[in-house]
C-alpha positions as CSV (number, residue, x, y, z in Angstrom):
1,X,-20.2,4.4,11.3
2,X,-21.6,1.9,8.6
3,X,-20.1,4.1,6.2
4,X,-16.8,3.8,8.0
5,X,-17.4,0.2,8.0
6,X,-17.3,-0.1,4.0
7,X,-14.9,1.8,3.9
8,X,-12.5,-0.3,5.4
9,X,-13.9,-3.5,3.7
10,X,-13.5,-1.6,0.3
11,X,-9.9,-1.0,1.1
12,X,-8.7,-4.4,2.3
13,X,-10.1,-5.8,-1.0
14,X,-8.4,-3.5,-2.6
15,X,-5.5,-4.0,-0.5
16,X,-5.4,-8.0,-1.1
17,X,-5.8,-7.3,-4.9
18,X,-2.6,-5.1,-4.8
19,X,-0.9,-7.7,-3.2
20,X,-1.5,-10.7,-5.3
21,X,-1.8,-8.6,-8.6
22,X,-0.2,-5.6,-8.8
23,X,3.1,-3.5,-7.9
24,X,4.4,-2.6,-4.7
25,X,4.2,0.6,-5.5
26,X,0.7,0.0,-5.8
27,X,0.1,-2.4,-2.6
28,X,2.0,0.4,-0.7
29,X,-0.5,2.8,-1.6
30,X,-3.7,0.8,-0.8
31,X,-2.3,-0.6,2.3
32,X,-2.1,3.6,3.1
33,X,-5.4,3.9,2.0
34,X,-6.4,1.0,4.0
35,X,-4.5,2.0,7.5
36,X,-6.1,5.5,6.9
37,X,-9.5,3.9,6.8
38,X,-9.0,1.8,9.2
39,X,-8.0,4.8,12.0
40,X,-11.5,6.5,11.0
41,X,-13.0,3.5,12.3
42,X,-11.2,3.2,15.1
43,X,-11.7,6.8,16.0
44,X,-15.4,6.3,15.1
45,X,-15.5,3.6,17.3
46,X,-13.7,5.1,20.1
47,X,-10.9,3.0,20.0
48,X,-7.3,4.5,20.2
49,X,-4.4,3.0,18.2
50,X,-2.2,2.4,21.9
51,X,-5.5,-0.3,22.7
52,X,-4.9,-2.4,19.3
53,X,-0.9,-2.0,20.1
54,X,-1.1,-3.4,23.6
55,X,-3.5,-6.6,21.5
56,X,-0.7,-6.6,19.2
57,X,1.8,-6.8,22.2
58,X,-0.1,-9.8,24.0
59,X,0.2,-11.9,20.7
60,X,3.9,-11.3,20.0
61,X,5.6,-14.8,20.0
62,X,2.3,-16.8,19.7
63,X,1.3,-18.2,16.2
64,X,-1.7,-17.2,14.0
65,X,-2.8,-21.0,15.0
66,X,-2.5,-20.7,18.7
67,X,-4.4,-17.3,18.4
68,X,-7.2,-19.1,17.0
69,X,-7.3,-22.0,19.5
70,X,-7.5,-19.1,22.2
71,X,-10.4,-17.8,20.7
72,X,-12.6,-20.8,20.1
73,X,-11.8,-21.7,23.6
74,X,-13.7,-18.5,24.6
């Protein structure tokens, strides 16, 4: 699980690096890397891909601000 943990952390670096630095082509493949990773975790975790839709779903059409707000508010 920790393992699984890095993993992901080692990816998104690597997938924010791409992005500023390097190609598409490149960014394309870490962001795979990264999603790949990132559904290990979940899976680790027990957490299915349809419960981190239906989060996604419940933010569409609210900003990354108002997101925030929500979230210090508790």
């Amino acid at each position: 699980d920790s393992q699984d943990r890095l993993e992901v952390g080692e990816e998104a670096v690597e997938t924010v690096v791409a992005a500023v630095a390097e190609s598409d082509d490149r960014l394309a493949r870490e962001s795979a890397d990264l999603l790949y990773h990132l559904l290990i975790l979940w899976h680790a975790k027990g957490l299915s891909p349809a419960e981190v839709w239906a989060e996604m779903e419940s933010r569409f059409g609210t900003s990354g601000s108002a997101i925030k707000e929500i979230r210090k508010k508790g």
